[in-house]
mmCIF file of the N, C-alpha and C atoms, coordinates in Angstrom:
data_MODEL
# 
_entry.id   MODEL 
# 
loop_
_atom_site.group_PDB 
_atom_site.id 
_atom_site.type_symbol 
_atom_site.label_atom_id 
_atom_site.label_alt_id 
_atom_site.label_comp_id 
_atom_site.label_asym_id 
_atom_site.label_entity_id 
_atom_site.label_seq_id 
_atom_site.pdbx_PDB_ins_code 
_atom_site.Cartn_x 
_atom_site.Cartn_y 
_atom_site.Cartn_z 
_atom_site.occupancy 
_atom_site.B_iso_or_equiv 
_atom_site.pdbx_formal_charge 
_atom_site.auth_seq_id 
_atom_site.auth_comp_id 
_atom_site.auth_asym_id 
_atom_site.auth_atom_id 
_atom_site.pdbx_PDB_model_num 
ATOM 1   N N  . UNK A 1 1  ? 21.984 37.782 99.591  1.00 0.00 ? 1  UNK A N  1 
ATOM 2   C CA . UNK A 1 1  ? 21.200 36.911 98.771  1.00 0.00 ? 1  UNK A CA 1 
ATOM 3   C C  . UNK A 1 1  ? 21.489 35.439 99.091  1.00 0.00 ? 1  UNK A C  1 
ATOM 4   N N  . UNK A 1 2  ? 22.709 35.132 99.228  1.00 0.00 ? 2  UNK A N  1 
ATOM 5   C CA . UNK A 1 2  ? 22.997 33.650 99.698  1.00 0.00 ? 2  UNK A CA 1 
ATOM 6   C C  . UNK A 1 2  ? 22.553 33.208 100.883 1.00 0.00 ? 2  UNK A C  1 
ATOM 7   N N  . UNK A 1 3  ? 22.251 33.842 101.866 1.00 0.00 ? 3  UNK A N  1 
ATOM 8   C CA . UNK A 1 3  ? 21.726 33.881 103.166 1.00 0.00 ? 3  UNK A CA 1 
ATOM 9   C C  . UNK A 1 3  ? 20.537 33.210 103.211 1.00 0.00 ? 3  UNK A C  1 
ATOM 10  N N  . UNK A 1 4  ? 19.653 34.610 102.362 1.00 0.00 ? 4  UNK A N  1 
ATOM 11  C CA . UNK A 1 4  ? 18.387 33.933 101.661 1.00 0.00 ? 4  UNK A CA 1 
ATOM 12  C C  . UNK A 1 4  ? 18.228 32.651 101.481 1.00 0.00 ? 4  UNK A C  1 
ATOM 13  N N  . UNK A 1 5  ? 19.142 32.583 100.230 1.00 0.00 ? 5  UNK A N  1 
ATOM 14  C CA . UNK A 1 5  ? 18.764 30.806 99.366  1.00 0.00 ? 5  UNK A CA 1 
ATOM 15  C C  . UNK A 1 5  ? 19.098 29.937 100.796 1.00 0.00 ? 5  UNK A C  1 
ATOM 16  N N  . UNK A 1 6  ? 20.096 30.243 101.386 1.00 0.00 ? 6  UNK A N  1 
ATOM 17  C CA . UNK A 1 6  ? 20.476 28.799 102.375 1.00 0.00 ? 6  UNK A CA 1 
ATOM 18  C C  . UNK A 1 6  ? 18.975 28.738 103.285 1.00 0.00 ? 6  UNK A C  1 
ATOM 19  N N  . UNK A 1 7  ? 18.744 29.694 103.623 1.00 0.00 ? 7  UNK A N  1 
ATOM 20  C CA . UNK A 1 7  ? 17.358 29.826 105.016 1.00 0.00 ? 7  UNK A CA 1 
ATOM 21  C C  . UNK A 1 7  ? 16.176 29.042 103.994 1.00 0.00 ? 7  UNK A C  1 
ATOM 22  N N  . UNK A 1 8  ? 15.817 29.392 102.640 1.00 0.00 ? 8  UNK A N  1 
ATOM 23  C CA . UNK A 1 8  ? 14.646 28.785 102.346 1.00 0.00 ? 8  UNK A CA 1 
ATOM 24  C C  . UNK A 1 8  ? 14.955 27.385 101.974 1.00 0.00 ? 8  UNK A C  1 
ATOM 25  N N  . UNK A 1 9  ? 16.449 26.933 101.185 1.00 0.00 ? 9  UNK A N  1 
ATOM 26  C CA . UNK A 1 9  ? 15.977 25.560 100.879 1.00 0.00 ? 9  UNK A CA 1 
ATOM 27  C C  . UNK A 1 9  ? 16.551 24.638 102.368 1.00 0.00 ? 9  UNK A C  1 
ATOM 28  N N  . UNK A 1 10 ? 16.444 25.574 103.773 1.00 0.00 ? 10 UNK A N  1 
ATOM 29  C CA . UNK A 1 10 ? 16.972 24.805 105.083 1.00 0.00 ? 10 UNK A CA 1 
ATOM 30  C C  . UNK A 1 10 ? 14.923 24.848 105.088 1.00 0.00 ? 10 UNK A C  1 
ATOM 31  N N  . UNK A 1 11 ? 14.435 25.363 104.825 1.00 0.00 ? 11 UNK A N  1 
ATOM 32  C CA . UNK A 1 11 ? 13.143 25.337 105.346 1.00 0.00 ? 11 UNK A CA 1 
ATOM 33  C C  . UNK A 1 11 ? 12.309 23.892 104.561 1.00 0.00 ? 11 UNK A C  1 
ATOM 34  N N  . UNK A 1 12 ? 13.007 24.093 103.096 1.00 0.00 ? 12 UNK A N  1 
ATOM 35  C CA . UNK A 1 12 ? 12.336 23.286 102.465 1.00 0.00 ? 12 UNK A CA 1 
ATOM 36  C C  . UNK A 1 12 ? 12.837 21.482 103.046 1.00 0.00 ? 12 UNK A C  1 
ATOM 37  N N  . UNK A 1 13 ? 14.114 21.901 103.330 1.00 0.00 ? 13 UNK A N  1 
ATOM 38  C CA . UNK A 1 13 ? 14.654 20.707 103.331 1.00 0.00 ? 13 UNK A CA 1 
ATOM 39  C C  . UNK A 1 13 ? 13.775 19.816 105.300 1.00 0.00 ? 13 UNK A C  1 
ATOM 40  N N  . UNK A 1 14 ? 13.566 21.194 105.937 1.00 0.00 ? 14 UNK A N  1 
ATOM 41  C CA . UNK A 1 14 ? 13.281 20.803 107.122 1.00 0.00 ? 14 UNK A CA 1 
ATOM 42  C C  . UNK A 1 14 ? 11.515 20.175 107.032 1.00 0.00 ? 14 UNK A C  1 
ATOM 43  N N  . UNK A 1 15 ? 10.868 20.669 105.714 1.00 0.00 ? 15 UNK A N  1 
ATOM 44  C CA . UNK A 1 15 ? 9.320  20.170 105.656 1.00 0.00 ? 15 UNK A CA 1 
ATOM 45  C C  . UNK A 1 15 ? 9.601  18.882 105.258 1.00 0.00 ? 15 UNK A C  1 
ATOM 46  N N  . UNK A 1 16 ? 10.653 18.252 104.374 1.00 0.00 ? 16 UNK A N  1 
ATOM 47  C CA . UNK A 1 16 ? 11.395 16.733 103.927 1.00 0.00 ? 16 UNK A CA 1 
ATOM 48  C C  . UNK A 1 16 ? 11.175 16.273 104.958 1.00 0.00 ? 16 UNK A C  1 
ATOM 49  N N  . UNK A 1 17 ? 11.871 16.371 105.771 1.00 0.00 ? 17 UNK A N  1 
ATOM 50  C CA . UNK A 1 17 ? 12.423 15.370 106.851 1.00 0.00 ? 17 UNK A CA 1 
ATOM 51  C C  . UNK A 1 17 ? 11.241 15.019 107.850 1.00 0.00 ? 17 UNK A C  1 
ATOM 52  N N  . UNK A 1 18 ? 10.247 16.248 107.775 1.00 0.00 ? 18 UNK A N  1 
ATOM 53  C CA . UNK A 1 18 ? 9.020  15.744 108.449 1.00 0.00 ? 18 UNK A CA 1 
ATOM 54  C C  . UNK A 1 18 ? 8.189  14.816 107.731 1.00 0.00 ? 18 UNK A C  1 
ATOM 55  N N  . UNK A 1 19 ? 8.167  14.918 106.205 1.00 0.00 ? 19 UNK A N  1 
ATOM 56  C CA . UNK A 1 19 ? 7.038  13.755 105.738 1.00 0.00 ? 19 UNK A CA 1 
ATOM 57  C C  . UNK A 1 19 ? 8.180  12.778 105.810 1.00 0.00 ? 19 UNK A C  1 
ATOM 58  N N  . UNK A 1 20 ? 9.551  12.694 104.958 1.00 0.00 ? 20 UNK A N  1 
ATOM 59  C CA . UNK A 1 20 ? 10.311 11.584 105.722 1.00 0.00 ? 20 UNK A CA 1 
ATOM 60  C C  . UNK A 1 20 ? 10.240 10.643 106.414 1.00 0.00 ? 20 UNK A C  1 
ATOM 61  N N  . UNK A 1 21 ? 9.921  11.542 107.865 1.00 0.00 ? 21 UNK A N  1 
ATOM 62  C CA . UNK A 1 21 ? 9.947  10.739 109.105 1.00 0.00 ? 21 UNK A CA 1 
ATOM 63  C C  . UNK A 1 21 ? 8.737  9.992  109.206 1.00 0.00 ? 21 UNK A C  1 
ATOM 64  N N  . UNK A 1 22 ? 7.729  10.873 108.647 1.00 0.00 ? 22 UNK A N  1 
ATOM 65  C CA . UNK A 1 22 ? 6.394  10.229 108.967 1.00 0.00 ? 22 UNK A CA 1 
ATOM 66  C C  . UNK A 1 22 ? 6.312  9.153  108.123 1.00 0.00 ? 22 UNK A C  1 
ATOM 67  N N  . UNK A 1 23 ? 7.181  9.165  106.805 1.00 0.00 ? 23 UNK A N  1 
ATOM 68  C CA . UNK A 1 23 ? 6.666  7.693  105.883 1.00 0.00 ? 23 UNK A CA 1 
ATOM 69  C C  . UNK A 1 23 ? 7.582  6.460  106.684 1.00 0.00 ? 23 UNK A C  1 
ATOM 70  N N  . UNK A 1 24 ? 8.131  6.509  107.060 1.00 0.00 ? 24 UNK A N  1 
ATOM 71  C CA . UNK A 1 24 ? 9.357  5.943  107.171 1.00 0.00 ? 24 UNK A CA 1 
ATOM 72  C C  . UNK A 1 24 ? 8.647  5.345  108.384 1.00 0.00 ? 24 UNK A C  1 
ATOM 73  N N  . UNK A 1 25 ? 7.913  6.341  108.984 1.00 0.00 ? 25 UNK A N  1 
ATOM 74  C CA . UNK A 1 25 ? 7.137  5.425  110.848 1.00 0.00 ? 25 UNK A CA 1 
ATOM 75  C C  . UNK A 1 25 ? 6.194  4.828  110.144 1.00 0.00 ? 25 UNK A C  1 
ATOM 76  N N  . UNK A 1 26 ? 5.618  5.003  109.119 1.00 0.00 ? 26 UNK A N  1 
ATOM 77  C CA . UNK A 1 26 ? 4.375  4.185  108.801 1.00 0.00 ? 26 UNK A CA 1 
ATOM 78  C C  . UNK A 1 26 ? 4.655  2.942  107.853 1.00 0.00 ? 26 UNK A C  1 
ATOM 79  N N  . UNK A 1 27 ? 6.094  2.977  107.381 1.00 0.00 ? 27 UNK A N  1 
ATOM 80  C CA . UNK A 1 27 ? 6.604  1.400  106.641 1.00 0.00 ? 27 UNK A CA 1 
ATOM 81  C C  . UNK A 1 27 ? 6.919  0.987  107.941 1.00 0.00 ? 27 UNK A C  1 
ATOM 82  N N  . UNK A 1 28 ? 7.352  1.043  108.824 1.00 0.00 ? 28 UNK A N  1 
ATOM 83  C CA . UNK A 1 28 ? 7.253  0.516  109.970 1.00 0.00 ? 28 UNK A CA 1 
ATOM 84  C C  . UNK A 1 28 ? 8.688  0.548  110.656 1.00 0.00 ? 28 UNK A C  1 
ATOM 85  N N  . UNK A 1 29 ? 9.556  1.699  110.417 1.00 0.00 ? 29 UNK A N  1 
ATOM 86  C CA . UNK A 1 29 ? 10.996 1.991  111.066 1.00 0.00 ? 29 UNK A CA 1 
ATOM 87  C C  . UNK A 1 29 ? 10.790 2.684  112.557 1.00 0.00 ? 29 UNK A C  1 
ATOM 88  N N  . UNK A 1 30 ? 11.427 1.935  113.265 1.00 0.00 ? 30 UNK A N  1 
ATOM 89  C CA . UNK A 1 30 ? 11.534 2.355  114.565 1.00 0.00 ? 30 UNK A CA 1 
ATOM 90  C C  . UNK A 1 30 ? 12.939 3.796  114.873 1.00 0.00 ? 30 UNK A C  1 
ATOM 91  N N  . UNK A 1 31 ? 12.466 4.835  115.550 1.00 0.00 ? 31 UNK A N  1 
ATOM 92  C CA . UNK A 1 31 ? 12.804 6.050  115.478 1.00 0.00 ? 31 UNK A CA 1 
ATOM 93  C C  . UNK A 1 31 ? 14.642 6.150  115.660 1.00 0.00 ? 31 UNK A C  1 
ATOM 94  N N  . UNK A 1 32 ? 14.932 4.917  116.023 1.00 0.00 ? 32 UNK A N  1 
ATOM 95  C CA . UNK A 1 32 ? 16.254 5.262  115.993 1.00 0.00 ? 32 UNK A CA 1 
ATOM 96  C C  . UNK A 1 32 ? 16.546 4.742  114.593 1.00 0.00 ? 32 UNK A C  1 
ATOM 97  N N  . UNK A 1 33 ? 16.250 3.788  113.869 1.00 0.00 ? 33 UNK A N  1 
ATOM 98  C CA . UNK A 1 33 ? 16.722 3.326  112.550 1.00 0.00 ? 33 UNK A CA 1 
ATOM 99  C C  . UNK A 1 33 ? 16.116 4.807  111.770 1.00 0.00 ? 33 UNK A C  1 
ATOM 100 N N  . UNK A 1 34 ? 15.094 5.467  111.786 1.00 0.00 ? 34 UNK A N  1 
ATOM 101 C CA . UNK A 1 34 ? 14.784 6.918  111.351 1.00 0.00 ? 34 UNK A CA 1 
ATOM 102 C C  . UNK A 1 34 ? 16.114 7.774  111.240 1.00 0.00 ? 34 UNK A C  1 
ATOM 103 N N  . UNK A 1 35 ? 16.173 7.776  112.621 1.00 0.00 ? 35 UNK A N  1 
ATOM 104 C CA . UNK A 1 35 ? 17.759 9.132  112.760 1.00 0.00 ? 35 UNK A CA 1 
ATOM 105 C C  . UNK A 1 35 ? 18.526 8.236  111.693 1.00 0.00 ? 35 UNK A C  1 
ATOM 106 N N  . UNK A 1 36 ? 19.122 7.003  112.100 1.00 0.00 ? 36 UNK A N  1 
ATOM 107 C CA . UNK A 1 36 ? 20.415 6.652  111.506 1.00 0.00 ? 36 UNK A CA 1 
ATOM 108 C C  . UNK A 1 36 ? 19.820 6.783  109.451 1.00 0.00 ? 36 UNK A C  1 
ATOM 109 N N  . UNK A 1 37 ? 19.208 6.561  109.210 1.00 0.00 ? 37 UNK A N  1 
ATOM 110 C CA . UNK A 1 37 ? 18.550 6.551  107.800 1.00 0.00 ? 37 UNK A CA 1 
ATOM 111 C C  . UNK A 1 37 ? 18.580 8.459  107.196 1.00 0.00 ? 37 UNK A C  1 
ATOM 112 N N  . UNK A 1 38 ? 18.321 9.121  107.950 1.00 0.00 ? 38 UNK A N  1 
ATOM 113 C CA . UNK A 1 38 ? 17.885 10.440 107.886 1.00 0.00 ? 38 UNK A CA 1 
ATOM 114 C C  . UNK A 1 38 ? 19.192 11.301 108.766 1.00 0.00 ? 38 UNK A C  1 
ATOM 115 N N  . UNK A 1 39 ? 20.111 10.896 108.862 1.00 0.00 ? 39 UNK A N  1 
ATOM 116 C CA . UNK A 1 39 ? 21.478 10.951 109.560 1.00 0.00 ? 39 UNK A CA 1 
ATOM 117 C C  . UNK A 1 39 ? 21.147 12.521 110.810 1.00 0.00 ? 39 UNK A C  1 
ATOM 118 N N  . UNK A 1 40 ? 20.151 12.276 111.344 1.00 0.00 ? 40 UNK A N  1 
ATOM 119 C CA . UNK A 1 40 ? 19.866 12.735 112.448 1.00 0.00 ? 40 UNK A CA 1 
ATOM 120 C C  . UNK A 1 40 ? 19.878 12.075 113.728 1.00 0.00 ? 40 UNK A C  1 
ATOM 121 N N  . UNK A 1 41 ? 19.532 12.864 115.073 1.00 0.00 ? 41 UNK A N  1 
ATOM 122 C CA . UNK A 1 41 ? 19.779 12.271 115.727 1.00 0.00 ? 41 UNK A CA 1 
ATOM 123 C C  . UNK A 1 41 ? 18.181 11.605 116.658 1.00 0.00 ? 41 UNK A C  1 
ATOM 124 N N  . UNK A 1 42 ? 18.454 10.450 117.543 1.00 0.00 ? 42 UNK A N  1 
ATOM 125 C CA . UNK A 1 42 ? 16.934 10.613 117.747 1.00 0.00 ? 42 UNK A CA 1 
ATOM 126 C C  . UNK A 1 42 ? 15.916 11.165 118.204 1.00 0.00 ? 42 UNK A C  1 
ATOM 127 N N  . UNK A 1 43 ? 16.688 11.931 119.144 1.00 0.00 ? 43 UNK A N  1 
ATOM 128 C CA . UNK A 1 43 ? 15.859 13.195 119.663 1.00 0.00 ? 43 UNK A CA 1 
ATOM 129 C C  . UNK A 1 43 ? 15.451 14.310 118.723 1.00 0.00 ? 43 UNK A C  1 
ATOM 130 N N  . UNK A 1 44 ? 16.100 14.585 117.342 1.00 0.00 ? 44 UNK A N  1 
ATOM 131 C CA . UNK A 1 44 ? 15.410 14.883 116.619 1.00 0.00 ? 44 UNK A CA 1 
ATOM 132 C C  . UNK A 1 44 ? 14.322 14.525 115.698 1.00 0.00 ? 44 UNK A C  1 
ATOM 133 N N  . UNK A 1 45 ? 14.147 12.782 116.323 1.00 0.00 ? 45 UNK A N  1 
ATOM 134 C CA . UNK A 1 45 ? 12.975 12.586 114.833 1.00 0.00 ? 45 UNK A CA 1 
ATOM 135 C C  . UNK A 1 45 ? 11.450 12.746 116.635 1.00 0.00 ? 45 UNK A C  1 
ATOM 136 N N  . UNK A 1 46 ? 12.428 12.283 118.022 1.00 0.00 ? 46 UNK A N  1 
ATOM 137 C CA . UNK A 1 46 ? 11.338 12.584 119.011 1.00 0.00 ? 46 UNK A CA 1 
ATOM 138 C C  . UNK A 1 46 ? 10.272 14.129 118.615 1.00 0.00 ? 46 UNK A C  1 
ATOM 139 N N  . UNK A 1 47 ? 11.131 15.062 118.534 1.00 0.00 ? 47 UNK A N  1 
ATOM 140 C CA . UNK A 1 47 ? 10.684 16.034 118.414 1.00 0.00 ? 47 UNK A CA 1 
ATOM 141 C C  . UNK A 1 47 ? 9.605  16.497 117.525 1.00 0.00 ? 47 UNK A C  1 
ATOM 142 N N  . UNK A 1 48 ? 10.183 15.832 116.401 1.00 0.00 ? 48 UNK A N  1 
ATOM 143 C CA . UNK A 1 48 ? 9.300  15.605 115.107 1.00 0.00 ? 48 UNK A CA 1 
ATOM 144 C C  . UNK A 1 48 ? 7.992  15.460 115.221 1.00 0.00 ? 48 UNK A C  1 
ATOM 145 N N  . UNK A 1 49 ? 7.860  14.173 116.117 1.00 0.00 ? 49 UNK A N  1 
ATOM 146 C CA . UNK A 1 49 ? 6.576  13.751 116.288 1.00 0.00 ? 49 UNK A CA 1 
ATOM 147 C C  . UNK A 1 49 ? 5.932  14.061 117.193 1.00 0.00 ? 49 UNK A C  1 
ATOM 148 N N  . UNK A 1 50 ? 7.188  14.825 118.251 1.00 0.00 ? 50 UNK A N  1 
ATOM 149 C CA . UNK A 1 50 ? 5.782  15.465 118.951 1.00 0.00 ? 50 UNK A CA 1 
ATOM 150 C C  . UNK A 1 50 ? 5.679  16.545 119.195 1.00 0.00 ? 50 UNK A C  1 
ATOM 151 N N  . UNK A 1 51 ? 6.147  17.711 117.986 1.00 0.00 ? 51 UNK A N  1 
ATOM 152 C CA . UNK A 1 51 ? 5.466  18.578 117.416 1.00 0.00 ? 51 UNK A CA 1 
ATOM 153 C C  . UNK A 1 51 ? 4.828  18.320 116.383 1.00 0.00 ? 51 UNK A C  1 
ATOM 154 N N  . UNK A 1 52 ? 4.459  17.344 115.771 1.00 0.00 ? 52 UNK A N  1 
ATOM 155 C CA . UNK A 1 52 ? 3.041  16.968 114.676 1.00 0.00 ? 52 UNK A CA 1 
ATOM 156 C C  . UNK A 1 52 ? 2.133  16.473 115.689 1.00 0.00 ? 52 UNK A C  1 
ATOM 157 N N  . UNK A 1 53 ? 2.467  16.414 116.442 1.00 0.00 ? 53 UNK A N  1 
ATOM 158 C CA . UNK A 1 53 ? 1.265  15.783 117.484 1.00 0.00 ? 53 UNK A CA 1 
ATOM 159 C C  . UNK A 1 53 ? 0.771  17.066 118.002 1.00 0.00 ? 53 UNK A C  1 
ATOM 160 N N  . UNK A 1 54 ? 1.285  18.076 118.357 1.00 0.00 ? 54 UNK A N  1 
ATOM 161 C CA . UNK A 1 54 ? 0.838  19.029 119.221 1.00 0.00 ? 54 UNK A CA 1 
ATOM 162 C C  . UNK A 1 54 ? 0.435  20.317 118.328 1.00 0.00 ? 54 UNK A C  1 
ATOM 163 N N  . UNK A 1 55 ? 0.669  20.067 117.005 1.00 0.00 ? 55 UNK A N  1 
ATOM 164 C CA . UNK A 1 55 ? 0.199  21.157 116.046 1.00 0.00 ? 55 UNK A CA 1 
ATOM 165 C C  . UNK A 1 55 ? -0.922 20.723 115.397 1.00 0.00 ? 55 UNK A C  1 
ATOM 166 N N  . UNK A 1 56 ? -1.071 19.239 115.381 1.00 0.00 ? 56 UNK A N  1 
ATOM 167 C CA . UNK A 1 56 ? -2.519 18.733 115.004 1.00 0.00 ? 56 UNK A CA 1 
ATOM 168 C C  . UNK A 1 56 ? -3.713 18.521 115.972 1.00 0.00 ? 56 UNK A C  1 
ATOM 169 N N  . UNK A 1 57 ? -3.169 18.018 117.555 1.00 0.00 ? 57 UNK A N  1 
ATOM 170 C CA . UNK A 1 57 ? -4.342 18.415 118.631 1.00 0.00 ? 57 UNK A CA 1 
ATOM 171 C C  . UNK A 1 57 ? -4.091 19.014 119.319 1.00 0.00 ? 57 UNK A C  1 
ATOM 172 N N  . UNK A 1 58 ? -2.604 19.705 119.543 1.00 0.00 ? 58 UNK A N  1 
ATOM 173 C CA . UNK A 1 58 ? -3.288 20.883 120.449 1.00 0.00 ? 58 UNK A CA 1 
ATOM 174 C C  . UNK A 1 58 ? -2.753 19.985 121.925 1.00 0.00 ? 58 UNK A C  1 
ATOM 175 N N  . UNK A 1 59 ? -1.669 18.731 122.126 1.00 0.00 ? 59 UNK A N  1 
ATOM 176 C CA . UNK A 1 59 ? -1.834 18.403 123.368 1.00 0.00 ? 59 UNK A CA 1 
ATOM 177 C C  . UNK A 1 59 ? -0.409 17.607 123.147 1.00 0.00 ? 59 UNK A C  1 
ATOM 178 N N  . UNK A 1 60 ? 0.463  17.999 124.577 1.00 0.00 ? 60 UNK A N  1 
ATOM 179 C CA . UNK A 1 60 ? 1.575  17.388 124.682 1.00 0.00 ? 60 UNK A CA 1 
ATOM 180 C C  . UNK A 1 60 ? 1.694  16.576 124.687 1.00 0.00 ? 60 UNK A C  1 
ATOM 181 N N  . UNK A 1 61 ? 2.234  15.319 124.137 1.00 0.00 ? 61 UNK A N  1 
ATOM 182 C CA . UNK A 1 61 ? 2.492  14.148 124.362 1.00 0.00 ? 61 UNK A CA 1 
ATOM 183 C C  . UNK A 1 61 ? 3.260  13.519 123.978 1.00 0.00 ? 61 UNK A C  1 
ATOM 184 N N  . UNK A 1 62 ? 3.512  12.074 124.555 1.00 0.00 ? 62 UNK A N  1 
ATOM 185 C CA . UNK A 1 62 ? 4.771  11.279 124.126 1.00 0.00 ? 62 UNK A CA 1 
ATOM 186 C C  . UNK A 1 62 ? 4.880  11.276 122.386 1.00 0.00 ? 62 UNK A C  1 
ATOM 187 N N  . UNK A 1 63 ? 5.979  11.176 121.844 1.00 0.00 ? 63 UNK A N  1 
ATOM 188 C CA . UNK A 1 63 ? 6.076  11.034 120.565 1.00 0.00 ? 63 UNK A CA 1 
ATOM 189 C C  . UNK A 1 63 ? 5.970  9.945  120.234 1.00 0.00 ? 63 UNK A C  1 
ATOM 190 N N  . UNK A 1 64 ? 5.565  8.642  120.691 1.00 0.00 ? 64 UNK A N  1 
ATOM 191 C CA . UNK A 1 64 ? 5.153  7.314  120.538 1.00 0.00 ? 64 UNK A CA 1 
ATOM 192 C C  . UNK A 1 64 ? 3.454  7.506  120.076 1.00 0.00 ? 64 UNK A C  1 
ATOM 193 N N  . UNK A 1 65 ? 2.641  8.649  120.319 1.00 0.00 ? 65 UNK A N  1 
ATOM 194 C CA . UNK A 1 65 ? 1.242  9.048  120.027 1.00 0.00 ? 65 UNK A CA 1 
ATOM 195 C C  . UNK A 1 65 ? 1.155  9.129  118.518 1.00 0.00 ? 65 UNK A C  1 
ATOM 196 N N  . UNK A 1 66 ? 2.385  10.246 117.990 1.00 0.00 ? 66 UNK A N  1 
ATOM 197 C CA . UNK A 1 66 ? 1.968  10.169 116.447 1.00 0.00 ? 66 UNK A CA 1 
ATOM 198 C C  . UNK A 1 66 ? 2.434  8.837  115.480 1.00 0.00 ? 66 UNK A C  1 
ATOM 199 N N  . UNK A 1 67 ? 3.544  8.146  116.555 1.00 0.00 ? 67 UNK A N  1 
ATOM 200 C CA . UNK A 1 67 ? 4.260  7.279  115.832 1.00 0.00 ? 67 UNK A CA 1 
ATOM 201 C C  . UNK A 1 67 ? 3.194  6.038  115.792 1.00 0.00 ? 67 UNK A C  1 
ATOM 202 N N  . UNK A 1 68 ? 2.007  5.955  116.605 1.00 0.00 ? 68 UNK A N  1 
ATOM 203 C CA . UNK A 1 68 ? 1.066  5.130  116.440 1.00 0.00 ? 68 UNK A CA 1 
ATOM 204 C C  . UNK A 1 68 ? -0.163 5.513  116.335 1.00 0.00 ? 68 UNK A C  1 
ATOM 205 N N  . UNK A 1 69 ? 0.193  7.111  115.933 1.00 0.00 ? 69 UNK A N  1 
ATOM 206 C CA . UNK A 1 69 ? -1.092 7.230  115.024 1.00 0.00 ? 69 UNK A CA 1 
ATOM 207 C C  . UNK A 1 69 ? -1.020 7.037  113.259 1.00 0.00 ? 69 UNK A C  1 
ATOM 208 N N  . UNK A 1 70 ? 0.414  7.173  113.257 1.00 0.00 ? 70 UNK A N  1 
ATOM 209 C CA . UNK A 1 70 ? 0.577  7.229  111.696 1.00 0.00 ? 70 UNK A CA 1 
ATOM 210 C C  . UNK A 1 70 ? 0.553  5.664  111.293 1.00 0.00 ? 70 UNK A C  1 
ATOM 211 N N  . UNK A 1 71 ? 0.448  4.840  112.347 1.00 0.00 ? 71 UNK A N  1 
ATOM 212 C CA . UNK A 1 71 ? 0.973  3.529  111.803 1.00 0.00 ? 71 UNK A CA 1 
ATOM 213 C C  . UNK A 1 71 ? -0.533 2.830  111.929 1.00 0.00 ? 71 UNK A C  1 
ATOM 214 N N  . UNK A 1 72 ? -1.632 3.841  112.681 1.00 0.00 ? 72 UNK A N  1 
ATOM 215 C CA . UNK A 1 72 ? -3.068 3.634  112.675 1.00 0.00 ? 72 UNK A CA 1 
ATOM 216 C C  . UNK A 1 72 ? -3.511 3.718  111.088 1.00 0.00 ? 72 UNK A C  1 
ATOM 217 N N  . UNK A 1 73 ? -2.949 4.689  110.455 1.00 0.00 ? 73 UNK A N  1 
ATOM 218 C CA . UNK A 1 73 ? -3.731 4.950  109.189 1.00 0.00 ? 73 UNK A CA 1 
ATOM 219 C C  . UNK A 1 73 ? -3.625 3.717  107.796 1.00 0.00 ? 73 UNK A C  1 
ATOM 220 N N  . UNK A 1 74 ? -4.418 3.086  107.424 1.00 0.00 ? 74 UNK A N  1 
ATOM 221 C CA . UNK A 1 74 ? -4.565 2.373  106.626 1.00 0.00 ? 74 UNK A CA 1 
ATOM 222 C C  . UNK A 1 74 ? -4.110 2.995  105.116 1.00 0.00 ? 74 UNK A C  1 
# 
């Protein structure tokens, strides 16, 4: 049962860190002040964004794509 609880609130805690990251690129934090804020590292907030990039079109790309697409949105 403890197994359980740790795996779902690691899941919940891992959907955090994605809107997290994304608010945090759109006040306008550059991805290493992200990690150090979110005590990750930066290749993990890279990743971040560019798997939201590639689960929303469908196309590999630099993680600088979502980080200036999110900072596109008004």
């Amino acid at each position: 049962m403890a197994y359980i609880d740790a795996l779902n609130n690691a899941v919940i805690y891992a959907g955090g860190l994605i809107i997290y990251a994304s608010l945090l690129i759109r006040a306008g934090f550059n991805s290493s002040a992200i990690a150090n804020i979110t005590f990750r590292s930066q290749n993990t907030i890279y990743s971040i964004c560019k798997r939201l990039y590639k689960k929303n079109f469908d196309q590999d790309v630099a993680s600088s794509e979502w980080e200036n697409l999110i900072r596109s949105i008004y």
